[in-house]
N, C-alpha and C positions, 0 to 999 in steps of 0.2 A: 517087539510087542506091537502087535495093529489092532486099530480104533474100528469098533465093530458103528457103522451108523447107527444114533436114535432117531424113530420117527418123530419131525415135527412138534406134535401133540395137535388134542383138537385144538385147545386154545388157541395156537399160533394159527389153525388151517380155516378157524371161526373168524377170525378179527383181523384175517388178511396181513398177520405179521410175520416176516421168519423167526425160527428159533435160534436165539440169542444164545450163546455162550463165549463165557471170557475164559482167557487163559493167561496167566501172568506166573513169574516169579515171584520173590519176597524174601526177604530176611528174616530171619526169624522174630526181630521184633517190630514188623512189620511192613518193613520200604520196599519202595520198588526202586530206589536208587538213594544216592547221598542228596545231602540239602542242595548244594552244589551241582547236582544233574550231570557231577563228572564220571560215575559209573554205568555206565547203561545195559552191562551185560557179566553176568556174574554166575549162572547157573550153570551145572555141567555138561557135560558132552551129551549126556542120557537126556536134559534139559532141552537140549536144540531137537534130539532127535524126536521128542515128545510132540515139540512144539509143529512141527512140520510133520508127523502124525495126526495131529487134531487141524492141522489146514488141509491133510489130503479127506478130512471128510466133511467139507464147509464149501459151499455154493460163491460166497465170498469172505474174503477177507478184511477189516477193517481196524483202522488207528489213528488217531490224533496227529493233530500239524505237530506238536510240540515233540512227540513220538521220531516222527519221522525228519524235523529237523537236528536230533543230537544225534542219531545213528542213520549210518547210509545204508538203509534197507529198504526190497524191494515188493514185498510183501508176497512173493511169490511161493509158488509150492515146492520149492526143491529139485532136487535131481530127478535123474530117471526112475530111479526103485519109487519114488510118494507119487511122482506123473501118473508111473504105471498102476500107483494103488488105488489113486484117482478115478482111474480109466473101471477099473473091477468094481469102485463104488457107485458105479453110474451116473460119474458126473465127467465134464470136460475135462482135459486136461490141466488147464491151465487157471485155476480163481480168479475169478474179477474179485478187484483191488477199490477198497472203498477211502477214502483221503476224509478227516474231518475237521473245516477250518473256517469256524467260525466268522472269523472277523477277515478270511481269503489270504491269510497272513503268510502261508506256506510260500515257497519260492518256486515260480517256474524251473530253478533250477536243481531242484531237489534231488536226488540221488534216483527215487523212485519213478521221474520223467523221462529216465534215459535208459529204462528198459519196457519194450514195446509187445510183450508175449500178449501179454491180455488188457481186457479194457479196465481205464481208469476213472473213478468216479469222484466228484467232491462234491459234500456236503456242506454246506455255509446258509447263513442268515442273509435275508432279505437288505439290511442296511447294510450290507459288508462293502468296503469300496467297489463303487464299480470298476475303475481302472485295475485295482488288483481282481474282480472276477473277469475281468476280459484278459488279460495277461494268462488268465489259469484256464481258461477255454480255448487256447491254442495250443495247448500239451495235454490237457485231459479230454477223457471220450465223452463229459457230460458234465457238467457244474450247475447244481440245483441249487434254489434257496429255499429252508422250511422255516415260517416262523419269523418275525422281526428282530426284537431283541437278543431271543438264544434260539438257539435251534432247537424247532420241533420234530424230536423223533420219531413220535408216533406217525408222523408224516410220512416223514422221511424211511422210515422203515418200509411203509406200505407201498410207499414209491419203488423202493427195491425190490418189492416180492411181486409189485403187479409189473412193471417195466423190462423188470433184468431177473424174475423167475427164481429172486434169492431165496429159497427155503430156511437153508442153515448159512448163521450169520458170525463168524467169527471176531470177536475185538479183543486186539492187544494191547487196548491202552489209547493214552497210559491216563492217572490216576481221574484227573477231569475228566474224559471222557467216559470212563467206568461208572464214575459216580452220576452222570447226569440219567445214563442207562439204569443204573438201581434207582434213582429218584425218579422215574418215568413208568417206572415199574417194568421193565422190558428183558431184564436179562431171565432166562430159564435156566440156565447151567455154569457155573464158576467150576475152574481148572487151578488148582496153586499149587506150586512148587516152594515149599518152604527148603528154602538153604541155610545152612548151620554158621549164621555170620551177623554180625551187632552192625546196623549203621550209626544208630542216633540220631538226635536234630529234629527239635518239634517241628519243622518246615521241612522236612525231609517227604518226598511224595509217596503217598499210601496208595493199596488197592482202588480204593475208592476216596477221592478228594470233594472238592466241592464245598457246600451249606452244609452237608450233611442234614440229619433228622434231632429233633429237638427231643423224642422222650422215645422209652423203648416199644409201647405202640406204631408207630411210626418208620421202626426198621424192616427191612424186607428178611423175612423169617429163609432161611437154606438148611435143609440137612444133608449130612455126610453120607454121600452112598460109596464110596470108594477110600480106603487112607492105605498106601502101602511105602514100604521102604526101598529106596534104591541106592544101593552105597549109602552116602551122607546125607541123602538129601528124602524128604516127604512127600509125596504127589498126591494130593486130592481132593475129591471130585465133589460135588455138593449140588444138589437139586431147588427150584425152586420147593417149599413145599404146601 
């Protein structure tokens, strides 16, 4: 199955931000993993292939430090067949790779520093140790600070689109960094893969983590423009609306 591009929208080509879309799995009653953080990968094969589907049609790719330190992934676009579909979508071969770590917390020696195809970016706050952003400015292609206390996206975003020409913005997570994107109001497009499986655990990490919203005013309104079935599993699609 191939991911036909959406354009942008004005919104995103008005306000100088790219278009935002998440893609995540889930359990059916809600997690993206156990409370534990011991499961990190659970969806199936059609899962993966989905997943690197919707990166071959994203300018870059983006995930949380906490993301990328319980699983060795690279954020990369796959084999040759997604490079090549890359290539027909009119974009580069290869996604720049966006890091987000607040407090610079991520390791120099992350899984994701030791593959060099395309450029690596991290996002962090202005008070994050300086010795750990200097440590992360010798393996990454650019470490920015938006924002003091928490990172400011809307910054940071626009940094991306005017700097590094990100149009379409893919994040994988995980739950924090989804939720700071809804609370920012910045996501346009959610991708979910519901799997037929119970984790439990009120601490167990959701799509979106974080404060959350205090009353139903307050939530970011999505409707379903796509819900199909594949084997066991759910796939779909939801627009801002």
């Amino acid at each position: 199955m191939s991911r036909k591009i959406e354009p942008p929208g004005d919104l995103a080509e008005s306000t100088g931000l790219p278009f935002v879309f998440i893609n995540m799995a889930m359990s059916a009653d809600g997690k993206i993993t156990t409370t534990n953080r011991s499961v990190v990968s659970f969806g199936s094969k059609r899962d993966q292939q989905h997943l690197l589907e919707l990166r071959a049609t994203a300018d870059a790719v983006m995930a949380g430090a906490g993301t990328l330190a319980i699983e060795p992934i690279t954020l990369g676009p796959g084999g040759k067949k997604y490079r090549e579909a890359r290539l027909r979508n009119g974009l580069t071969e290869f996604n720049l790779r966006v890091v987000v770590s607040g407090s610079a917390s991520i390791s120099p020696e992350a899984e994701i520093f030791r593959h060099r195809f395309s450029p690596i970016l991290v996002l962090t706050k202005r008070n994050a140790p300086q010795a750990k952003v200097r440590a992360l400015r010798r393996v990454a292609d650019a470490v920015e600070a938006f924002g003091e206390d928490e990172i400011d996206f809307h910054a940071a975003l626009r940094w991306l689109r005017r700097e590094w020409n990100v149009k379409r913005l893919l994040c994988e997570g995980g739950g924090e960094l989804n939720g700071a994107l809804f609370a920012a109001d910045l996501v346009d497009e959610l991708h979910v893969t519901v799997c037929p499986i119970i984790f439990g655990g009120a601490q167990a990490p959701t799509i979106a983590d974080g404060c959350g919203v205090e009353s139903l005013a307050q939530a970011r309104m999505f409707e379903f423009v796509e819900c199909r079935r594949v084997g066991k599993e759910m796939f779909l699609t939801a627009r801002r609306k």
